[in-house]
N, C-alpha and C positions, 0 to 999 in steps of 0.2 A: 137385166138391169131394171132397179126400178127407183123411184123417190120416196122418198120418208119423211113427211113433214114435219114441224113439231107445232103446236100449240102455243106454245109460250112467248113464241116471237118471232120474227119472219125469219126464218131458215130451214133447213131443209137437209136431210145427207144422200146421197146418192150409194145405191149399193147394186154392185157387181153380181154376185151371185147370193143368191136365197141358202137359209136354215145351216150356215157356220159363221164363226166368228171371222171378223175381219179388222184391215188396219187403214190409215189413208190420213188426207190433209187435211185438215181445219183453215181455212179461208176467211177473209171478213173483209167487207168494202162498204158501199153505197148500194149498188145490185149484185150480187152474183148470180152468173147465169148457171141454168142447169145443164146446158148442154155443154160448157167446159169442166165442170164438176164429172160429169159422165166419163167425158174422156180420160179423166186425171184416174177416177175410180179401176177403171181397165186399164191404166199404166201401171196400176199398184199390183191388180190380180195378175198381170203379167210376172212382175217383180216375185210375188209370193208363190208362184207355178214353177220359177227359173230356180228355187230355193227348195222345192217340193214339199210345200204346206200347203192343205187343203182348208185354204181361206181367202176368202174375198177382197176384194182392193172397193173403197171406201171412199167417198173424198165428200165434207162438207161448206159448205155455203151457210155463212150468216150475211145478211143485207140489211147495213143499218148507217148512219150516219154518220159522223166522226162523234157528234154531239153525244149520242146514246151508244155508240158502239160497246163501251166497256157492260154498259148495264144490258145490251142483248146477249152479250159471252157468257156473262153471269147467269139469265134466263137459261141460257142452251144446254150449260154446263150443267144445270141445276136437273135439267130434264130427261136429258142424254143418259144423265147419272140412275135416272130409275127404269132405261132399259135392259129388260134383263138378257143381249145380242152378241156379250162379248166383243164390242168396237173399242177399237183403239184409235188415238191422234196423234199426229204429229202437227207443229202450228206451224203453218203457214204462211200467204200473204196475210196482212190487217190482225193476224192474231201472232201476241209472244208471249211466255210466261203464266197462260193463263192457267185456273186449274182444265178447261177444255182439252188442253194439249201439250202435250211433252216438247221440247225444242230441242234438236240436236246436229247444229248446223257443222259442227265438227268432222261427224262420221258421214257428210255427204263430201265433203273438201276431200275425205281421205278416199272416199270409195272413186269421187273424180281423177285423182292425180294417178290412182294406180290403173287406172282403166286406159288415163291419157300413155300409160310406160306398158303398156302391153299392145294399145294397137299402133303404138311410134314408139319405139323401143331407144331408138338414135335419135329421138328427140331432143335438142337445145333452146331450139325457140318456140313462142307463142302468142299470140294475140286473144283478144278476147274483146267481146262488143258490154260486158258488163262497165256499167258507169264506176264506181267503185269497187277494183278487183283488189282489197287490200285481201281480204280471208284468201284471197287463190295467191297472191303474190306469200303469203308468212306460209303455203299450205304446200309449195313449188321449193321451198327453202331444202337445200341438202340434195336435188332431184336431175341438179344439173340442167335444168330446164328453163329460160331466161323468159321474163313477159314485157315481149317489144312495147311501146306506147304506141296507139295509132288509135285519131278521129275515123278511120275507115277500116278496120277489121278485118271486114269482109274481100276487103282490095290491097292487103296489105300481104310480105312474102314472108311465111314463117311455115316453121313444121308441123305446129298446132292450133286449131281454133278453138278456144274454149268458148259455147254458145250459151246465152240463157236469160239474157236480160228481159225476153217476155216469152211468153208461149207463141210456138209457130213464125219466128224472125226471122229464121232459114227458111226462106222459099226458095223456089227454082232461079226467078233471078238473079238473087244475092248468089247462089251455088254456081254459078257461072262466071262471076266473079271471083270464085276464092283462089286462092294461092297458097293452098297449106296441103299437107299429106294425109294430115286426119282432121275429122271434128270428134271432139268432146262434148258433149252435152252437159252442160251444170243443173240445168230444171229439165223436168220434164214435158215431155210435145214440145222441145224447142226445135224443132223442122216440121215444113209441113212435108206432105208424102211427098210431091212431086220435089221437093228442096232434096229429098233421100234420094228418089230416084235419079237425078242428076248430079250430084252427089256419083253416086253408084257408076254411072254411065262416065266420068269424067277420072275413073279410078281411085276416087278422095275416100279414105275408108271411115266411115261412122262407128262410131260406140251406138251401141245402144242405149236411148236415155232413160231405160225401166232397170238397167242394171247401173248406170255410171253416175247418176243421182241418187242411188237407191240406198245411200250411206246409214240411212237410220231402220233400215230394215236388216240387216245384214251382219247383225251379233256384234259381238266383243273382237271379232276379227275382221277388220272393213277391208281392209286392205288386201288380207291374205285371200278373203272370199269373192272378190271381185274379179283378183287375178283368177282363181278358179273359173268362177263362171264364163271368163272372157275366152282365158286361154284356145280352147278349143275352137270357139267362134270365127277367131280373127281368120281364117282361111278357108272361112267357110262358102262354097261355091255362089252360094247368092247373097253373098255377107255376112256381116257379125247381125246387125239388125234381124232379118230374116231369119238367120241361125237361130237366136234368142227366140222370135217366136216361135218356132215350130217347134224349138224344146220344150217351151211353155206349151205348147199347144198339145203335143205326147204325154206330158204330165196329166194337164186337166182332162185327157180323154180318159184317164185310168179312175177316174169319184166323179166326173159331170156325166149327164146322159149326152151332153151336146156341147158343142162348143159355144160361146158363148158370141154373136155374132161381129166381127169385126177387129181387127189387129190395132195397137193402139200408137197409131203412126196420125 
């Protein structure tokens, strides 16, 4: 893992693995930190290992104002554009539409919904701690799958939890709370480890959130390829989570010398 500044204005991209091309999130705010960029970057290379491409997960940081914001994407955009590293974007938080990054919030709603029908197959309800889940309610349409309302989520009795309104909201206390059969993960790192591990210990089955957000990595067939990659996970003796990586982690030992240090939980 290393950082890549640029010159032109205070931002920065994070990169997973050295000398191939890679994919990842474009971000913009007031600060972005590096070390959440890091992580997101190793959720992506997970994502691209689980699909067997030999490329890196990416994630960048622009830190800028509301004021200048638009005219720092511009700079980035401009810069990024005469590396010759094969990176790709998808936009983010603070960034949409930009030329920086592609948006495709559609094929993450499809790669969620088919992830939430493979690890709760007999799923009819759901909850979800997103403030505005209108994209998951038109994206649940035809699926048989209802989304209860509730100020509490977390403490609310449904068959699914759809999670994601910030990175790492599932902790182990809120996982002590829940009352669902699976969680879905809409973004990713929305658990922290120990929210997994109990989670795990309490029989609640996780999606993995580097395949079940991973909608815009995942081709022309979001759906069909998710259930793929799940299928097999969901009974898998130390979970679908753990399943995913060690798949990813068999992949990357076949082109890395090493594994690259750290599971992206």
């Amino acid at each position: 893992m290393f950082i890549r500044k640029l010159s032109s204005t205070t931002a920065f991209v994070a990169v997973d693995l050295a000398d191939c091309p890679g994919h990842g999130v474009a971000r913009s705010a007031p600060k972005i930190l590096q070390g959440g960029a890091k992580d997101l970057a190793r959720s992506v290379t997970y994502t691209l290992a689980c699909l067997e491409r030999q490329e890196t997960g990416i994630s960048a940081g622009i830190s800028a104002p509301k004021e200048t914001k638009n005219e720092a994407i511009k700079h980035f955009a401009a810069e990024l554009a005469g590396w010759d590293a094969g990176y790709s974007l998808t936009a983010g938080k603070g960034v949409s539409g930009d030329a920086v990054a592609s948006t495709d919030h559609g094929a993450v709603w499809q790669s969620v919904v088919a992830a939430a029908q493979v690890v709760c197959p007999d799923a009819t309800t759901a909850v979800t701690d997103l403030p505005a889940p209108t994209d998951l309610v038109a994206a649940l349409a035809g699926t048989g799958i209802s989304l209860v309302a509730s100020e509490k989520p977390f403490e609310t009795a449904a068959d699914i939890l759809f999670v994601g309104s910030k990175m790492r909201v599932l902790d182990h206390d809120m996982a002590d709370q829940l009352k669902v059969k699976a969680v879905v993960p809409v973004t990713r790192l929305a658990l922290t480890t120990r929210g997994l591990a109990r989670c795990t210990s309490r029989g609640v089955v996780v999606a993995p959130d580097f395949i079940s957000a991973a909608g815009a990595l995942l081709g022309a067939e979001v759906a069909a390829t998710t259930r793929t990659l799940l299928t097999d996970l969901v009974d898998h003796p130390a979970g679908p989570v753990m399943g995913a990586c060690l798949q990813a982690e068999k992949f990357l030992q076949t082109w890395q010398e090493s594994l690259p240090f750290g599971r992206p939980l």
